[in-house]
The first five atom37 places (N, CA, C, CB, O) and aatype in JSON, in Angstrom:
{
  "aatype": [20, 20, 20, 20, 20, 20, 20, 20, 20, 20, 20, 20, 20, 20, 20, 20, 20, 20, 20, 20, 20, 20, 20, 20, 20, 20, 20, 20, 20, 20, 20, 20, 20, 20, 20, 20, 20, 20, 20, 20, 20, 20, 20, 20, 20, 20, 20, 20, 20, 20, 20, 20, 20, 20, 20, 20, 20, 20, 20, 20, 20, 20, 20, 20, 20, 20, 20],
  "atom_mask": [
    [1, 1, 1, 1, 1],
    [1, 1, 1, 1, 1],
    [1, 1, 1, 1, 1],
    [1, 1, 1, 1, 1],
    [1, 1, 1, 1, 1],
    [1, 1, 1, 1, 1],
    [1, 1, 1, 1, 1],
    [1, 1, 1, 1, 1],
    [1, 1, 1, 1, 1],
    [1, 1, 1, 1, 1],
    [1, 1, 1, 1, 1],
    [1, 1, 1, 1, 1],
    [1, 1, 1, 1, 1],
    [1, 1, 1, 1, 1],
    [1, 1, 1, 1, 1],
    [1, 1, 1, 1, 1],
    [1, 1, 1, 1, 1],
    [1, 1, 1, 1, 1],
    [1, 1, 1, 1, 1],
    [1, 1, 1, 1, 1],
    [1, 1, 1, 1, 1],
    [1, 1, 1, 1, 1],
    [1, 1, 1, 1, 1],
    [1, 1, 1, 1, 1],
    [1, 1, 1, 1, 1],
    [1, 1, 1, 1, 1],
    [1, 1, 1, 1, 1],
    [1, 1, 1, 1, 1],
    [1, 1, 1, 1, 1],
    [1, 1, 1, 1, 1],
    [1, 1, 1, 1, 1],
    [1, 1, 1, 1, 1],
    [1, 1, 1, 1, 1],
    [1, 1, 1, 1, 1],
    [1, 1, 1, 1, 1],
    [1, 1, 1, 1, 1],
    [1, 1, 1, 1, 1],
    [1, 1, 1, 1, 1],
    [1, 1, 1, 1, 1],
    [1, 1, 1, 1, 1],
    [1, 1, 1, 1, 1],
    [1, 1, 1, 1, 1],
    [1, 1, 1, 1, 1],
    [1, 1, 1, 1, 1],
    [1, 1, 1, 1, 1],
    [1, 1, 1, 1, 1],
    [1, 1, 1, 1, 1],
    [1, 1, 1, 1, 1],
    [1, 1, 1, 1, 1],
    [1, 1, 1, 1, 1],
    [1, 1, 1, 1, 1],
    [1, 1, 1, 1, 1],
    [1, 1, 1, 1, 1],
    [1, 1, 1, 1, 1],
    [1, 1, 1, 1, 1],
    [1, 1, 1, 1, 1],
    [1, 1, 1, 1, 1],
    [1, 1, 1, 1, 1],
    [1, 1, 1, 1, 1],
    [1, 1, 1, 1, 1],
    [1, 1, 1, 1, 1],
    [1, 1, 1, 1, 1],
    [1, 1, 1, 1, 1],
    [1, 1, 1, 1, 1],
    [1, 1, 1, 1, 1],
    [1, 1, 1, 1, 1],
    [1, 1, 1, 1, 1]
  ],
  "atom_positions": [
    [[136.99, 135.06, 143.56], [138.03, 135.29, 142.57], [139.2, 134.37, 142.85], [138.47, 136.77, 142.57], [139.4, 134.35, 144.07]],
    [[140.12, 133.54, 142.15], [140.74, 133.19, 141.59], [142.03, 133.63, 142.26], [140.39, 133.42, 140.49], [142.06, 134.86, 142.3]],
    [[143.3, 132.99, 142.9], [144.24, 133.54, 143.37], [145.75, 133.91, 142.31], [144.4, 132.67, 144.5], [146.44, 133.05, 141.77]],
    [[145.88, 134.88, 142.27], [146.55, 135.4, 140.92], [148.23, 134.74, 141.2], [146.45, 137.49, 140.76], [148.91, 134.6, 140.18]],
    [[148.76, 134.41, 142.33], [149.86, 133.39, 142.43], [149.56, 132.46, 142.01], [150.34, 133.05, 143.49], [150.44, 131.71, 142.42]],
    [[148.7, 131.71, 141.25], [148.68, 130.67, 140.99], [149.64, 130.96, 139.65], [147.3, 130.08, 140.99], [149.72, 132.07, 139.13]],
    [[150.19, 130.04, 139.29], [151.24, 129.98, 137.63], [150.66, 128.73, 137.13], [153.36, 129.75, 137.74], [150.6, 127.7, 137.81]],
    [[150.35, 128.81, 136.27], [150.35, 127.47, 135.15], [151.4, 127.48, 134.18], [149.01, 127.39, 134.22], [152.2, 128.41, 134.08]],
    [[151.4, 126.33, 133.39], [152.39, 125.85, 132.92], [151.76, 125.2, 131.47], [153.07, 124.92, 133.98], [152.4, 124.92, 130.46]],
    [[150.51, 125.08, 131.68], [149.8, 124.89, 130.6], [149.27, 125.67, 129.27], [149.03, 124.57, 131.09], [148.22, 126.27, 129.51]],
    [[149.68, 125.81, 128.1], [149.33, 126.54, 127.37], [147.63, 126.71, 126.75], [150.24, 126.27, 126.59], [147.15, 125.83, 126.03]],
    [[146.76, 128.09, 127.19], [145.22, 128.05, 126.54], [144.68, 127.54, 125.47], [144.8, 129.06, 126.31], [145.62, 127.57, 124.68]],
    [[143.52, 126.97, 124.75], [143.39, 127.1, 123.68], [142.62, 128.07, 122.96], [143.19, 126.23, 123.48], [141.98, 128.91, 123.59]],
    [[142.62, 128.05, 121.85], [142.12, 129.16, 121.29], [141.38, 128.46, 120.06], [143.27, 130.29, 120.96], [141.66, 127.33, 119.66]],
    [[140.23, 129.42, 119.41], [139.8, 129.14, 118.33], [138.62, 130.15, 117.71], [139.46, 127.85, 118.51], [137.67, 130.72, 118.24]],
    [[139.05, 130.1, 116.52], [137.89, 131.3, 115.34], [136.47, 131.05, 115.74], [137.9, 130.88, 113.28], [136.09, 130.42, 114.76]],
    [[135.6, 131.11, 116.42], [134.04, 130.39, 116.36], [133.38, 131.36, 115.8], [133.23, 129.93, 117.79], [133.48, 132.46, 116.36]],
    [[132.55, 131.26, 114.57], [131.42, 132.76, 114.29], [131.64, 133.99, 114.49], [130.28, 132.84, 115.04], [130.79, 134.75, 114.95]],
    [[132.88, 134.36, 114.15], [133.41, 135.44, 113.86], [134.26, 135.95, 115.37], [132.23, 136.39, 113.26], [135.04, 136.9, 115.4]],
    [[133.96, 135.2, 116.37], [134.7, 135.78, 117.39], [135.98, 134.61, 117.86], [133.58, 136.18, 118.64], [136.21, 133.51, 117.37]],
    [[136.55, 135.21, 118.81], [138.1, 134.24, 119.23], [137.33, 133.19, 120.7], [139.96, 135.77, 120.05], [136.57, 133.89, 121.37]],
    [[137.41, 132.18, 121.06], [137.07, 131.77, 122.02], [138.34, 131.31, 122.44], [136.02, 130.99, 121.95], [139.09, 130.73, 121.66]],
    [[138.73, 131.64, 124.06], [139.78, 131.18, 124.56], [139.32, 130.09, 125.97], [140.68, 132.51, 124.87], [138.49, 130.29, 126.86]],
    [[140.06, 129.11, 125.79], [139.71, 127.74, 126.81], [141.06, 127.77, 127.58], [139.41, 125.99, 125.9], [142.1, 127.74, 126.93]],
    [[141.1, 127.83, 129.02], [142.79, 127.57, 129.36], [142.13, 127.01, 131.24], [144.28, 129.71, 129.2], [140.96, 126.85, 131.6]],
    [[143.29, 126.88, 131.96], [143.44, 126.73, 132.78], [142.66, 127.02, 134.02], [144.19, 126.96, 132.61], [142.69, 128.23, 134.23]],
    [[142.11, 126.51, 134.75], [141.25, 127.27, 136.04], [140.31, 128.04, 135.55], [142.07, 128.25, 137.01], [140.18, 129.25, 135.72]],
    [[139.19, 126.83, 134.5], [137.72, 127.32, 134.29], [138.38, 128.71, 133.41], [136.62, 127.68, 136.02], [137.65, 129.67, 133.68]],
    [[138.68, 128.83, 133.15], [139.04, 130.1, 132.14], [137.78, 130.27, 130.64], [140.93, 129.68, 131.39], [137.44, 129.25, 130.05]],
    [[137.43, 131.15, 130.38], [136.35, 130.73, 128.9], [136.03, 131.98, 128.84], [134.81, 129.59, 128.96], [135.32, 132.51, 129.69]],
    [[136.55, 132.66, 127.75], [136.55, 134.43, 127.55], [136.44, 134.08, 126.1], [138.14, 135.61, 128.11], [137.24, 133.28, 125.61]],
    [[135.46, 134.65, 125.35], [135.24, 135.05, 123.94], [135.0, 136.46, 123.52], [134.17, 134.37, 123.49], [134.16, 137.28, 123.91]],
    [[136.23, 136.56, 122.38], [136.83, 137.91, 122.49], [136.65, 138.5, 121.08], [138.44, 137.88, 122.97], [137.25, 138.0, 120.13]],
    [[135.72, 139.69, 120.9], [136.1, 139.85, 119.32], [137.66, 140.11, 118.72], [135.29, 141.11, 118.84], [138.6, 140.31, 119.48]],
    [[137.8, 140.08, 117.25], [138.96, 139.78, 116.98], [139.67, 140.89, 117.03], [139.06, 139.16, 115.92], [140.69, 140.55, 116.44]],
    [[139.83, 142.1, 117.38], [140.26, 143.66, 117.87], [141.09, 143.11, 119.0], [138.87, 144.89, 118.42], [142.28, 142.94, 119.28]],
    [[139.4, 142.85, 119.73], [140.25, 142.44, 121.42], [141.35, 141.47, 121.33], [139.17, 141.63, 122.64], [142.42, 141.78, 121.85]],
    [[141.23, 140.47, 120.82], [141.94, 139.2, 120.7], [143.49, 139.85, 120.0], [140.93, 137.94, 119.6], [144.53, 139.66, 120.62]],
    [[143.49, 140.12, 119.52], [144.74, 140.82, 118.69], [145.55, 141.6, 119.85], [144.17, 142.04, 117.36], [146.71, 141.38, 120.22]],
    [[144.82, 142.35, 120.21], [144.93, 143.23, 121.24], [145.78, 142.77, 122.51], [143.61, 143.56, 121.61], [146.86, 143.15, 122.97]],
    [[144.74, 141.68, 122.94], [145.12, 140.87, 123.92], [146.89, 139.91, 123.6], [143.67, 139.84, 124.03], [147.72, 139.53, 124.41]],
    [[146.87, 139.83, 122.15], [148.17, 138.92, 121.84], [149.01, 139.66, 121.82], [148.31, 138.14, 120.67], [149.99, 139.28, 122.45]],
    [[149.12, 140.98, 121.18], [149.94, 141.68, 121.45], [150.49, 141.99, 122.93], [149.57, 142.52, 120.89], [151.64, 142.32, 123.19]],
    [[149.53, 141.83, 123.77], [150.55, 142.52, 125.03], [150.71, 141.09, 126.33], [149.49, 144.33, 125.96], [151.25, 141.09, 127.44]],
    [[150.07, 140.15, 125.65], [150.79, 139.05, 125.99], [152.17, 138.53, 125.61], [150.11, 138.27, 125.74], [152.81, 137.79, 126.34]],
    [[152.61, 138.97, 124.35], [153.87, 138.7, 123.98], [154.66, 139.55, 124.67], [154.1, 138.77, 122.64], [155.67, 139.12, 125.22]],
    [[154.3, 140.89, 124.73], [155.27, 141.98, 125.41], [155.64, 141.41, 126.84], [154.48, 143.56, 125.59], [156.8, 141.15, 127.16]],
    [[154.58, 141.25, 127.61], [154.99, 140.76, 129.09], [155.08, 139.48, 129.16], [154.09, 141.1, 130.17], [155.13, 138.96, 130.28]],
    [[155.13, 138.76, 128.09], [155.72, 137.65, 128.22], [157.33, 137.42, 128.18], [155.15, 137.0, 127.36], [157.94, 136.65, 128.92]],
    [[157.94, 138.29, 127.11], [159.36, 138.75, 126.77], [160.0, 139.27, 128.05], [159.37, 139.92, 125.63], [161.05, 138.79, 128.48]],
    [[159.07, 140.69, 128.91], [159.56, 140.88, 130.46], [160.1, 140.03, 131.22], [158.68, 141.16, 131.24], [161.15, 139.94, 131.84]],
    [[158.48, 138.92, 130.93], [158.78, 137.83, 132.2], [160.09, 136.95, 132.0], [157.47, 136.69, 132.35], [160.96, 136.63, 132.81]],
    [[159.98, 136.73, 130.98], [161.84, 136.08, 130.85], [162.95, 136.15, 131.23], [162.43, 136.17, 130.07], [163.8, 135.48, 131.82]],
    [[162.73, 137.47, 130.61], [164.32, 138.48, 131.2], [163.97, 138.99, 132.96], [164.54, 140.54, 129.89], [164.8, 139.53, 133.71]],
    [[162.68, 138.68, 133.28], [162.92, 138.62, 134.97], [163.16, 137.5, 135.59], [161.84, 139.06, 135.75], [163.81, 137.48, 136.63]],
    [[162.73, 136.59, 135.12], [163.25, 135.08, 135.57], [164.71, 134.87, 134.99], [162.18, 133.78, 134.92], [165.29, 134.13, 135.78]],
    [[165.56, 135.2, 133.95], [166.67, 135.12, 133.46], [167.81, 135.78, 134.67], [166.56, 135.82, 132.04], [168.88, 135.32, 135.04]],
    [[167.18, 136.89, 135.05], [167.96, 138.25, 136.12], [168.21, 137.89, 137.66], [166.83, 139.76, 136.25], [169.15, 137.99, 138.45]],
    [[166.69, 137.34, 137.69], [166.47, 136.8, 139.45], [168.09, 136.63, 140.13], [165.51, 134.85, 139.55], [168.52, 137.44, 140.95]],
    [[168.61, 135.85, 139.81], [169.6, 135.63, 140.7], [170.49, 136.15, 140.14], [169.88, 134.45, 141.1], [171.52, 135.53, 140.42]],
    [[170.69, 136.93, 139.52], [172.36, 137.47, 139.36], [171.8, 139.14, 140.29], [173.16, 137.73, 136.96], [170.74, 139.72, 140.5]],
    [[173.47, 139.38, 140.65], [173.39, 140.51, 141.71], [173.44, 141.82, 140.99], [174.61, 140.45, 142.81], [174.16, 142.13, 140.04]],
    [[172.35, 142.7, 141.75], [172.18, 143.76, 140.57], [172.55, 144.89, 141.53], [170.51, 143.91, 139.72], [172.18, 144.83, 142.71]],
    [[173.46, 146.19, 140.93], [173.47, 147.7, 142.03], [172.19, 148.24, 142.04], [174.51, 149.09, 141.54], [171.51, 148.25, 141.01]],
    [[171.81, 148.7, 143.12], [170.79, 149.59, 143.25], [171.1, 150.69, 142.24], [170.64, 150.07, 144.69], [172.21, 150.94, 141.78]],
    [[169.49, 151.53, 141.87], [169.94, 152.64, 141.25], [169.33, 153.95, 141.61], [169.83, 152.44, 139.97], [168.15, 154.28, 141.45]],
    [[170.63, 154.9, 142.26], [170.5, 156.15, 142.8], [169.89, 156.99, 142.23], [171.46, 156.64, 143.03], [169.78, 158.12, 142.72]]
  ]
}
């Protein structure tokens, strides 16, 4: 398996093939997804993608603990 620290910087590709989503990306990646899943999958890629922002945005500013 694949070491999950790794970050890319590269965006996947994607595409409609015969009714299903095929996704091509980074580090041998190749998942074909029906279009439920695929939807599915975009949706909560956007969500923790929006997280990841606002945690990289936060990182360095000083935060209170909370009691």
């Amino acid at each position: 398996m694949t070491d999950k620290s790794t970050v890319y910087d590269e965006a996947s590709d994607v595409a409609a093939v015969d009714g299903a989503v095929q996704l091509d990306g980074p580090d041998n990646v190749d998942v074909a997804m029906t279009p439920d899943a695929a939807e599915e999958t975009s949706d909560r890629l956007s969500s923790e993608a929006m997280k990841a922002r606002g945690q990289r945005r936060l990182r360095n500013l000083p935060h209170k603990s909370v009691d």
